[in-house]
N, C-alpha and C positions, 0 to 999 in steps of 0.2 A: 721428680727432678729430671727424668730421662726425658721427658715429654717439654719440658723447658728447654734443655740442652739442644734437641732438636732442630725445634721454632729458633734458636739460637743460628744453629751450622745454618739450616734455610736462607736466614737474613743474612748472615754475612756470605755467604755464597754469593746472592742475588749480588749483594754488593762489588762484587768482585770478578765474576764469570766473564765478564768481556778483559782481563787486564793477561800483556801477554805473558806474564812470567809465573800466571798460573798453572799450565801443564807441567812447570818442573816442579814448581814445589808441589804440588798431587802426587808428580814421580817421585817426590826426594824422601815424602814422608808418608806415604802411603796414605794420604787423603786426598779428600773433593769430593765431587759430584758421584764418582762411582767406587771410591774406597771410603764408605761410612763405615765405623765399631759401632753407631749408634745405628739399631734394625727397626727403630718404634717407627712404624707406620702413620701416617699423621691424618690422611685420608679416609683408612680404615678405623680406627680410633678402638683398636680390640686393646683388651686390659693387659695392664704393664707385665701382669704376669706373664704370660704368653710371650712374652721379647726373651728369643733367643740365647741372644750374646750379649746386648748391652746392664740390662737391669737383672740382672742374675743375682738371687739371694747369698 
């Protein structure tokens, strides 16, 4: 599910990254490109286990 959720933020990110009233809302809500709760690596593709903060048993 963590690993959906991601592919998720990604796309709608891409979506959006050029519009200008996206640095306040980053700012308002502590999201975007560099405030993720979600740490799964999508690149590295190491097991869910190993994710920090997001997929926490």
């Amino acid at each position: 599910m963590g690993i959906k959720e991601k592919e998720h933020e990604i796309y709608f990110l891409g979506k959006i990254k050029n519009k200008k009233l996206l640095p306040f809302f980053e700012k308002l809500f502590s999201w975007g490109s560099r405030n993720s709760f979600n740490d799964i690596d999508l690149d590295k593709k190491y097991p869910i286990e190993q994710s920090r903060v997001y997929c926490q048993k």
